[in-house]
PDB file of N, CA, C and O in Angstrom:
ATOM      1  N   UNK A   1       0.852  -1.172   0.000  1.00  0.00           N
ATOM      2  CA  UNK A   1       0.000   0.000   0.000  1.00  0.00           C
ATOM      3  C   UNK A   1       0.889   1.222   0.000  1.00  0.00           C
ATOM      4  O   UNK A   1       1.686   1.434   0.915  1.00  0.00           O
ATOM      5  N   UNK A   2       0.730   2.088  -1.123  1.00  0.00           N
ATOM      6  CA  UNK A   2       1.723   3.360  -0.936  1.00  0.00           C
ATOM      7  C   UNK A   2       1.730   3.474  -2.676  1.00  0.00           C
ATOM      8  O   UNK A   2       1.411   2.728  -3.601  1.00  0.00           O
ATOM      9  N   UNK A   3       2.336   4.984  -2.526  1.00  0.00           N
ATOM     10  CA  UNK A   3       2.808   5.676  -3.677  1.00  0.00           C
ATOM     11  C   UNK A   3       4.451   5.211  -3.809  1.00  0.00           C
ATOM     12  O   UNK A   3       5.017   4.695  -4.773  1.00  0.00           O
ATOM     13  N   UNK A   4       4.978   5.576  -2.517  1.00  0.00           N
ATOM     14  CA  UNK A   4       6.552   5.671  -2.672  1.00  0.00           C
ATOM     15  C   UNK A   4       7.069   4.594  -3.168  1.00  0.00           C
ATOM     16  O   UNK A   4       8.147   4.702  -3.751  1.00  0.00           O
ATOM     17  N   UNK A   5       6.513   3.462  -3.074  1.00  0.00           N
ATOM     18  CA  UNK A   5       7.504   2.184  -3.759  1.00  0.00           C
ATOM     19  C   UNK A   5       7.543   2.199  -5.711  1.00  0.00           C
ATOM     20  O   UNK A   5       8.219   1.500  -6.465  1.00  0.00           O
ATOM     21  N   UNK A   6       6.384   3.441  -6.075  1.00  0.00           N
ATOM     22  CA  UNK A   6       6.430   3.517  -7.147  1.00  0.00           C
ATOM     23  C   UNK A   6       7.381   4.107  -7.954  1.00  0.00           C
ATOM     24  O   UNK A   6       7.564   3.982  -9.165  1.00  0.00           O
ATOM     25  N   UNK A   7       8.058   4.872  -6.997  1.00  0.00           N
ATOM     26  CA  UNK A   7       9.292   5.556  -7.505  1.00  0.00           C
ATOM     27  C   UNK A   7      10.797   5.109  -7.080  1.00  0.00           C
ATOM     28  O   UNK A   7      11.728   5.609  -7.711  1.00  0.00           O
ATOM     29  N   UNK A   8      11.030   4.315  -6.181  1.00  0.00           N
ATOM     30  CA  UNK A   8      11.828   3.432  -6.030  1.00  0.00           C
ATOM     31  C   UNK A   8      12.397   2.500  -6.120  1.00  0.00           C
ATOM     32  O   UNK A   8      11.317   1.908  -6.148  1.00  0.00           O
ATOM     33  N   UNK A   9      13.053   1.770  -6.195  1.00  0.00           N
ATOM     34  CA  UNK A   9      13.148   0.213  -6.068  1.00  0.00           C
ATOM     35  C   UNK A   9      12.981  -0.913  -4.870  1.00  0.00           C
ATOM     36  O   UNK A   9      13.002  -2.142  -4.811  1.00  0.00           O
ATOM     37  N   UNK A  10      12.783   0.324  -3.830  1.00  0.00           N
ATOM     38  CA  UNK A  10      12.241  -0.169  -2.365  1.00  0.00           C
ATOM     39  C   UNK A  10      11.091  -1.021  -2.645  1.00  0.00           C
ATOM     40  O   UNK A  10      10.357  -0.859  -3.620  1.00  0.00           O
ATOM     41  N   UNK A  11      10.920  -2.150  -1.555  1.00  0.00           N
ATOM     42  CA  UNK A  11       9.612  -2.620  -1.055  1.00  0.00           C
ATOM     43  C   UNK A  11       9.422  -1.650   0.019  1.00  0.00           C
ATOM     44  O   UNK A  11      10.317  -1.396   0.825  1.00  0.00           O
ATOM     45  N   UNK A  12       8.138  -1.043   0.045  1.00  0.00           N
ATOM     46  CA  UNK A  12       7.962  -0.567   1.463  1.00  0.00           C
ATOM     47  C   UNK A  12       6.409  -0.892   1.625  1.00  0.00           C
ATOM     48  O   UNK A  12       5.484  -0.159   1.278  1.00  0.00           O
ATOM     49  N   UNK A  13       6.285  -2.628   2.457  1.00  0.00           N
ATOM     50  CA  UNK A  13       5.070  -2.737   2.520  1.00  0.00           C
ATOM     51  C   UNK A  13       4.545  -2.030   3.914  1.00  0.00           C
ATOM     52  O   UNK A  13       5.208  -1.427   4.758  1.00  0.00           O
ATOM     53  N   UNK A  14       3.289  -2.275   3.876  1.00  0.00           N
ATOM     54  CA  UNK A  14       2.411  -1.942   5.381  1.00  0.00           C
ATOM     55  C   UNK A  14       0.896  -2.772   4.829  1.00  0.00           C
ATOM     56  O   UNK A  14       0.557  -3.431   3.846  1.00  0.00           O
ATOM     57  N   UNK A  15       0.286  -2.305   6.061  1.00  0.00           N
ATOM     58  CA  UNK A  15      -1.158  -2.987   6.022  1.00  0.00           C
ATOM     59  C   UNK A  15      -2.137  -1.804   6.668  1.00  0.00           C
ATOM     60  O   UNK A  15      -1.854  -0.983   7.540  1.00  0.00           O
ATOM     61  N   UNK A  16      -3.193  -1.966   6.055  1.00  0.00           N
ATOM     62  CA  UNK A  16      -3.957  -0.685   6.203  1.00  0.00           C
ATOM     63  C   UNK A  16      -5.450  -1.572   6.358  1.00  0.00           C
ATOM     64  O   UNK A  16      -5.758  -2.690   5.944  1.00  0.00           O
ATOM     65  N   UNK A  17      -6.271  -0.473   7.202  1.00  0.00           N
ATOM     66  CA  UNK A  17      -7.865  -0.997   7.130  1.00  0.00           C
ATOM     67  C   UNK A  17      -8.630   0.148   6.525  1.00  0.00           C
ATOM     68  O   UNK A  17      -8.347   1.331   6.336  1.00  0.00           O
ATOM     69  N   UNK A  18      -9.399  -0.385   6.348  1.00  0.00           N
ATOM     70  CA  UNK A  18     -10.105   0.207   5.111  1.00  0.00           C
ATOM     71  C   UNK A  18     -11.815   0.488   6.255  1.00  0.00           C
ATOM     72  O   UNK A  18     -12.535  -0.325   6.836  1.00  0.00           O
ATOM     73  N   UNK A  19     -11.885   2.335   6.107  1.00  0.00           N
ATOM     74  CA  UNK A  19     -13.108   2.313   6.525  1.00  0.00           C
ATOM     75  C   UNK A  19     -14.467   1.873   6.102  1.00  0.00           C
ATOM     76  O   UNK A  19     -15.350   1.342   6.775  1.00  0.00           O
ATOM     77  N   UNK A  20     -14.445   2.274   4.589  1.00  0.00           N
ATOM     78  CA  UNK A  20     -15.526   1.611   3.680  1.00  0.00           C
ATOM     79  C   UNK A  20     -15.755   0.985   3.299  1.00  0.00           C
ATOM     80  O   UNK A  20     -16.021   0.207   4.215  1.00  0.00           O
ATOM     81  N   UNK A  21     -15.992   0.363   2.171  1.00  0.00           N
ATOM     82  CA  UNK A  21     -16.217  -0.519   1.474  1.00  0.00           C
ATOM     83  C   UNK A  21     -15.346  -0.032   0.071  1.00  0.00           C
ATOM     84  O   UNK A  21     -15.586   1.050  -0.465  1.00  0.00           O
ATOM     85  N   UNK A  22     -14.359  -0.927  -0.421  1.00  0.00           N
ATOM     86  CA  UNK A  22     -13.644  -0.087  -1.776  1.00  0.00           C
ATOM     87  C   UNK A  22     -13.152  -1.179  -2.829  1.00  0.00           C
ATOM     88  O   UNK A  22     -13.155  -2.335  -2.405  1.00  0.00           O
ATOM     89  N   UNK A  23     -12.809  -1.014  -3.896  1.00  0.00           N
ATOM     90  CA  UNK A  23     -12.119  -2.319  -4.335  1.00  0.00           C
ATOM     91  C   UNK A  23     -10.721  -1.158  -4.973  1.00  0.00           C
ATOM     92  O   UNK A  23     -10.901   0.048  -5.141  1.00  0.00           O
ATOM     93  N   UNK A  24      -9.835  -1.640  -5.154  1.00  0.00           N
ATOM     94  CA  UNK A  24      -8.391  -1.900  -5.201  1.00  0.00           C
ATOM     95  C   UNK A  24      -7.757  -2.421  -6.152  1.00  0.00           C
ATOM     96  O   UNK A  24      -8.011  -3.541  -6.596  1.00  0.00           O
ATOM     97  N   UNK A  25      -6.987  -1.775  -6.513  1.00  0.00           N
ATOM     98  CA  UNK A  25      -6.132  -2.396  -7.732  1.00  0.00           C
ATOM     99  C   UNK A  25      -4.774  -2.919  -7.318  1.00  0.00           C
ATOM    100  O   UNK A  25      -4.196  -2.098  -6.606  1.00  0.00           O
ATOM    101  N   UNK A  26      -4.075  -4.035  -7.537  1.00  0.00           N
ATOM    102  CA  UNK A  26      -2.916  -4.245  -7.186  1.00  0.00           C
ATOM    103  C   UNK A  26      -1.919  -4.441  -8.478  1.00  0.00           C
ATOM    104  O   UNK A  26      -1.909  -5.521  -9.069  1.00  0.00           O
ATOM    105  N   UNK A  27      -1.027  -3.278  -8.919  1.00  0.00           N
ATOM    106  CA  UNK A  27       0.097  -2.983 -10.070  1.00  0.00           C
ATOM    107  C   UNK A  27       1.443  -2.935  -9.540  1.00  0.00           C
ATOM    108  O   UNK A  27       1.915  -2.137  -8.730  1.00  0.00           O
ATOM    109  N   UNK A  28       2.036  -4.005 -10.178  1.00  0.00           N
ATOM    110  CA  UNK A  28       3.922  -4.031  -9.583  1.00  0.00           C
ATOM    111  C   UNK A  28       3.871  -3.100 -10.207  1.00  0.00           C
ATOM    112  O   UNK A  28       3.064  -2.745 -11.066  1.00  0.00           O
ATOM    113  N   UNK A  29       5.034  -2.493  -9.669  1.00  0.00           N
ATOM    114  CA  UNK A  29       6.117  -1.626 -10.458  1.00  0.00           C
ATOM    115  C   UNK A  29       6.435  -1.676 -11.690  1.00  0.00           C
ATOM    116  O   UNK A  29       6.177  -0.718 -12.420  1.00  0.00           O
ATOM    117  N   UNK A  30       6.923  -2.559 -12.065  1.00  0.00           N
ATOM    118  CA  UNK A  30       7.213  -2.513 -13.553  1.00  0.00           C
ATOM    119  C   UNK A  30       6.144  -2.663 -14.661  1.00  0.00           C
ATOM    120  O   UNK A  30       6.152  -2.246 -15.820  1.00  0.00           O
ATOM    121  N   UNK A  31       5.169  -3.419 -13.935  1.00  0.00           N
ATOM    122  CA  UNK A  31       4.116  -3.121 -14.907  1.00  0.00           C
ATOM    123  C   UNK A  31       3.411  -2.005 -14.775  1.00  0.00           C
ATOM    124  O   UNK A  31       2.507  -2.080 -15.607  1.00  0.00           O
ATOM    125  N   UNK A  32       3.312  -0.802 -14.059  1.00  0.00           N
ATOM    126  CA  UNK A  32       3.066   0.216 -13.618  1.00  0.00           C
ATOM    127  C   UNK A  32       3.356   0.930 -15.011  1.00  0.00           C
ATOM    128  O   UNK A  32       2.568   1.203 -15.916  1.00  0.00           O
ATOM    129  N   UNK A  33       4.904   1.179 -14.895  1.00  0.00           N
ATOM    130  CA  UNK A  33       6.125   1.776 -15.554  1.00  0.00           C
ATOM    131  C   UNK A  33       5.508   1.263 -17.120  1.00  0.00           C
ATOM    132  O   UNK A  33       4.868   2.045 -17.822  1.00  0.00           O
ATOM    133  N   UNK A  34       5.694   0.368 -17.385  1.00  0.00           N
ATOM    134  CA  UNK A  34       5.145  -0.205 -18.778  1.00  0.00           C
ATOM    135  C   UNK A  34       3.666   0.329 -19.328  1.00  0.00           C
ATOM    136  O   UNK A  34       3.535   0.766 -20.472  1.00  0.00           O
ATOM    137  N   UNK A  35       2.607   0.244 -18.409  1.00  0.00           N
ATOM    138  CA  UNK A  35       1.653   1.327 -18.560  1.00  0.00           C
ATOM    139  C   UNK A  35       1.444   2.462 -18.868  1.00  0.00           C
ATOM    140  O   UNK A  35       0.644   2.909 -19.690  1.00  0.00           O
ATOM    141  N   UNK A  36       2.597   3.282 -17.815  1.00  0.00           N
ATOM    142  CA  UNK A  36       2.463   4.549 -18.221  1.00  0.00           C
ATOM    143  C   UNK A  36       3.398   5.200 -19.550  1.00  0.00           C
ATOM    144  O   UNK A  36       3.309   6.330 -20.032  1.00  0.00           O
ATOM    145  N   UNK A  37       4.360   4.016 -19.974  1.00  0.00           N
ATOM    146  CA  UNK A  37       4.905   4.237 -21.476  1.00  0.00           C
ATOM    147  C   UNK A  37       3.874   3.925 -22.240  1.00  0.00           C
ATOM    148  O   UNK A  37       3.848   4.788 -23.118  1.00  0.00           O
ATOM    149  N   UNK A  38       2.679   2.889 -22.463  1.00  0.00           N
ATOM    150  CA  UNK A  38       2.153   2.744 -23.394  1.00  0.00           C
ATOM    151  C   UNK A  38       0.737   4.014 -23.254  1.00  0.00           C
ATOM    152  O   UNK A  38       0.387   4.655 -24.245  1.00  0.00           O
ATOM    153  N   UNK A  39       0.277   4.139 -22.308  1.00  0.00           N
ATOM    154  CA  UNK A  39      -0.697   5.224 -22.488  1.00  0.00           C
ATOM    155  C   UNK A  39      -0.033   6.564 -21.527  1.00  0.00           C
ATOM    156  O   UNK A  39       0.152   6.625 -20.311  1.00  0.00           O
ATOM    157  N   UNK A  40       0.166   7.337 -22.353  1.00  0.00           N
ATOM    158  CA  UNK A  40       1.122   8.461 -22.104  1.00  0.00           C
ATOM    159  C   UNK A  40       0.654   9.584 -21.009  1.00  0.00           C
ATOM    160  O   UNK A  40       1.292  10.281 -20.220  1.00  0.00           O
ATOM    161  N   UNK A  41      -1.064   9.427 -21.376  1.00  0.00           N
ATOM    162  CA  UNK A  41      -2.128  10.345 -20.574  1.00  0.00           C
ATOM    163  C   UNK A  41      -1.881   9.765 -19.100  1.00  0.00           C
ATOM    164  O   UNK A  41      -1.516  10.451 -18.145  1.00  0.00           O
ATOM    165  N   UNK A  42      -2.073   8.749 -19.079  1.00  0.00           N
ATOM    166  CA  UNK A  42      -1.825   7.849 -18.146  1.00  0.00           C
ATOM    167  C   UNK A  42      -1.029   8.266 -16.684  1.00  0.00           C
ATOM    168  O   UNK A  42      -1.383   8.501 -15.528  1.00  0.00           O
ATOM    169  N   UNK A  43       0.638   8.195 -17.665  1.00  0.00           N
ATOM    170  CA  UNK A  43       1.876   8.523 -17.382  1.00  0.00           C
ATOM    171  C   UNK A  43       1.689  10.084 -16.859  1.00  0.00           C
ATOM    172  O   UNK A  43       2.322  10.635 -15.958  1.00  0.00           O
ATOM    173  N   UNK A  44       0.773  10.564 -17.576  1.00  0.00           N
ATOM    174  CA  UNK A  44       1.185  12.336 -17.150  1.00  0.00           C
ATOM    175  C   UNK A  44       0.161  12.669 -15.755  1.00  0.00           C
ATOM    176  O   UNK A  44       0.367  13.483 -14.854  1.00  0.00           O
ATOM    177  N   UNK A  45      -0.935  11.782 -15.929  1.00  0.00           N
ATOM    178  CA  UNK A  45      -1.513  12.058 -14.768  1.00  0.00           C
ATOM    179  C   UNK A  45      -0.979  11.485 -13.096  1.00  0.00           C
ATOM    180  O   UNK A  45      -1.221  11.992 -12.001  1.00  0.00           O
ATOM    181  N   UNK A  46      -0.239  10.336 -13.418  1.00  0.00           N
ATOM    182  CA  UNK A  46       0.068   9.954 -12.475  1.00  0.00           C
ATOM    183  C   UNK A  46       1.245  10.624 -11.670  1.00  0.00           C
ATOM    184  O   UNK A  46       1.305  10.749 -10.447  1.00  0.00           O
ATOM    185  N   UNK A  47       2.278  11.075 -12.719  1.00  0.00           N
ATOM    186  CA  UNK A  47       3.265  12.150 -12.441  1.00  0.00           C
ATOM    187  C   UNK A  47       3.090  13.405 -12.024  1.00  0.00           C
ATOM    188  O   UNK A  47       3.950  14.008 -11.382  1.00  0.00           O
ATOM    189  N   UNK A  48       1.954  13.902 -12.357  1.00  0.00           N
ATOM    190  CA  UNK A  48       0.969  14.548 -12.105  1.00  0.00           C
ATOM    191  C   UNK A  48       0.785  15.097 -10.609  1.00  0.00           C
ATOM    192  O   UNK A  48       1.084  16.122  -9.998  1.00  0.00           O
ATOM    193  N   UNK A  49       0.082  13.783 -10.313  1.00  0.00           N
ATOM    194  CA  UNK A  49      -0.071  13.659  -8.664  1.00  0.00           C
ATOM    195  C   UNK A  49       1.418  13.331  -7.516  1.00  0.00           C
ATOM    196  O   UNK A  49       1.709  13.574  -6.344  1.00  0.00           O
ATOM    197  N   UNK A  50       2.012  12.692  -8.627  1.00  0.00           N
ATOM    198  CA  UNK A  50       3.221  12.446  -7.471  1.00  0.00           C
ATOM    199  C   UNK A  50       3.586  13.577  -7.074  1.00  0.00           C
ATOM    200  O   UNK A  50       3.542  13.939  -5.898  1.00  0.00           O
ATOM    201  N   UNK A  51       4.119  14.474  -8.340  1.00  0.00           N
ATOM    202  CA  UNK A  51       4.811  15.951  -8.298  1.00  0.00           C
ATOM    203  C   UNK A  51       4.060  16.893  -7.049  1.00  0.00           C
ATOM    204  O   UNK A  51       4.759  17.526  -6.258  1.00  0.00           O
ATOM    205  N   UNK A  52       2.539  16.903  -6.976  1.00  0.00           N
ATOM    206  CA  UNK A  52       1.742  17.458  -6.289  1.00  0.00           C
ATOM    207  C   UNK A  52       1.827  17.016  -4.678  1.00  0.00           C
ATOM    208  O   UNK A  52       1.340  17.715  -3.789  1.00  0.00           O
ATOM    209  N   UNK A  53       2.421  15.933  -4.471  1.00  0.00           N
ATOM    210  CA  UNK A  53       2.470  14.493  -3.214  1.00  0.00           C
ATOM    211  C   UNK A  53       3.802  15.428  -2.633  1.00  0.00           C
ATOM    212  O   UNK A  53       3.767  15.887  -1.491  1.00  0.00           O
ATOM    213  N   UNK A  54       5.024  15.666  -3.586  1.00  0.00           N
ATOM    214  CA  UNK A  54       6.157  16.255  -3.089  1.00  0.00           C
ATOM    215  C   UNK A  54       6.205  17.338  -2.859  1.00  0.00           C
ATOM    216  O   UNK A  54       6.890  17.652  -1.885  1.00  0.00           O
ATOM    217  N   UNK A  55       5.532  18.386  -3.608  1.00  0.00           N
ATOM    218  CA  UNK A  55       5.380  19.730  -3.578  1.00  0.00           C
ATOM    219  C   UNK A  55       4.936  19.579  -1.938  1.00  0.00           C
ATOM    220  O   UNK A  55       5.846  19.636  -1.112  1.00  0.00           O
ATOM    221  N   UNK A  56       3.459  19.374  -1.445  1.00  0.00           N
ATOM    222  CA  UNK A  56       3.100  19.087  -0.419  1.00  0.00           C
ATOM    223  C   UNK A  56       3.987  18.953   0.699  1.00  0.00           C
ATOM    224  O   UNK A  56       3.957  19.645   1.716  1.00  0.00           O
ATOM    225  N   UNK A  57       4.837  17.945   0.423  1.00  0.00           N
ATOM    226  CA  UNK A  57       5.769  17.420   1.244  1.00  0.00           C
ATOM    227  C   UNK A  57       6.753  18.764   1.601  1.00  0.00           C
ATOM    228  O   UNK A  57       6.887  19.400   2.646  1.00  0.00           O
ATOM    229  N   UNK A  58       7.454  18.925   0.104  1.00  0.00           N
ATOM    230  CA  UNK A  58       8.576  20.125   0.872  1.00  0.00           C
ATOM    231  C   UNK A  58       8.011  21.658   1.120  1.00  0.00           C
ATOM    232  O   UNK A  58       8.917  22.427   1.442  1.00  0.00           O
ATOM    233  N   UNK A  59       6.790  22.219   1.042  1.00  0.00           N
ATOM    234  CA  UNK A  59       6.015  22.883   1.631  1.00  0.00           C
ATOM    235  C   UNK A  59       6.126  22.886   2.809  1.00  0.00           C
ATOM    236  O   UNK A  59       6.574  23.855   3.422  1.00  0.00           O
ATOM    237  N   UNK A  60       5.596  21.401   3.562  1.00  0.00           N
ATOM    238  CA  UNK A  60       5.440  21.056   4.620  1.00  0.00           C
ATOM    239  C   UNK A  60       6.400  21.209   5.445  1.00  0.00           C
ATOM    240  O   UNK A  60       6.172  21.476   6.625  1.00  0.00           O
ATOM    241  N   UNK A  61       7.844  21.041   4.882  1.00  0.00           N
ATOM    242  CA  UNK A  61       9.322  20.850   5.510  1.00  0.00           C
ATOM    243  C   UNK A  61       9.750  22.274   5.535  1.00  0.00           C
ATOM    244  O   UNK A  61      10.444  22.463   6.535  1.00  0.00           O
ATOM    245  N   UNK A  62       9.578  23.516   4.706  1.00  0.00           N
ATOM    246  CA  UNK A  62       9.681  24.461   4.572  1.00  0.00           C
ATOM    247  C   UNK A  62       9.058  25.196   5.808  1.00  0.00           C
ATOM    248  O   UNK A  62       9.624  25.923   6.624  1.00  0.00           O
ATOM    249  N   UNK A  63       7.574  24.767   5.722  1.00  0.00           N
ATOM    250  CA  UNK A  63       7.262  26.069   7.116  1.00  0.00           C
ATOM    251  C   UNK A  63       7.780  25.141   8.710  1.00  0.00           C
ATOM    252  O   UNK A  63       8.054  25.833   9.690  1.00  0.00           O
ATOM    253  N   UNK A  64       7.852  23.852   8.801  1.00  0.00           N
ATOM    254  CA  UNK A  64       8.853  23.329   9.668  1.00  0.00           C
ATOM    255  C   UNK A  64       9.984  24.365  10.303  1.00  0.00           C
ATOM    256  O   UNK A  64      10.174  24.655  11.484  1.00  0.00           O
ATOM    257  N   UNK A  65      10.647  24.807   9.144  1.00  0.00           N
ATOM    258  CA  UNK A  65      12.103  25.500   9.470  1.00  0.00           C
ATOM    259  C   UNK A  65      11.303  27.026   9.659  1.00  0.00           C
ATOM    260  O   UNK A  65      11.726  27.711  10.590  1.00  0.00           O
ATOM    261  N   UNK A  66      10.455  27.454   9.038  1.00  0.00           N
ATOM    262  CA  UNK A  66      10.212  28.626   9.277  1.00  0.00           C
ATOM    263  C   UNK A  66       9.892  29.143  10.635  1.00  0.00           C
ATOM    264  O   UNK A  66      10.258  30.233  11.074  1.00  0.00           O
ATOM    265  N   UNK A  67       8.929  27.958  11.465  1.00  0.00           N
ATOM    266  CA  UNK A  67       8.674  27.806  12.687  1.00  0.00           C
ATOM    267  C   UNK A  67       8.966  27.072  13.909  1.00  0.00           C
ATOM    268  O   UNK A  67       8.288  26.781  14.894  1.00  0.00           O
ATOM    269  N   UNK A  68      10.178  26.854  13.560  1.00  0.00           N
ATOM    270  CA  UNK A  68      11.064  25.688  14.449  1.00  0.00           C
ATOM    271  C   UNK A  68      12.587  26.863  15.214  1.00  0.00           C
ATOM    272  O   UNK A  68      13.782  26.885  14.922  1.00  0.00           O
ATOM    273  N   UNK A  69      11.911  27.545  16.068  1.00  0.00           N
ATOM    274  CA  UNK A  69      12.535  28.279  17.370  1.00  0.00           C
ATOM    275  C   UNK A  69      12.976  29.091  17.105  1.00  0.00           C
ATOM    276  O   UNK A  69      13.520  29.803  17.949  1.00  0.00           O
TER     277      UNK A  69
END
């Protein structure tokens, strides 16, 4: 479960519960990667969101230092 193993070569499993009711897709990595070469839209949306996942992130790390003593 996770984004980050998509950009890595890490396993980084965990286990999660699920409040609702949902169904789930399960994509290795490389067939991920192979996907988003063959449908390109695909590829851009998903990059898309990652880019948006990090932005977030070093935002986050940014006002950290801004407000850290």
């Amino acid at each position: 479960m996770g984004w980050l193993s998509i950009v890595g070569a890490q396993v980084y499993p965990a286990s999660i519960i699920a409040l609702k009711s949902m169904q789930v897709a399960r994509i290795e990595s490389r067939g991920l990667a192979l996907l988003m070469g063959l449908v390109p839209s695909f590829g851009y949306a998903v990059n898309r969101r990652l880019s948006s996942v990090f932005w977030g992130q070093y935002q986050a790390a940014l006002e950290s230092f801004r407000y850290d003593g």
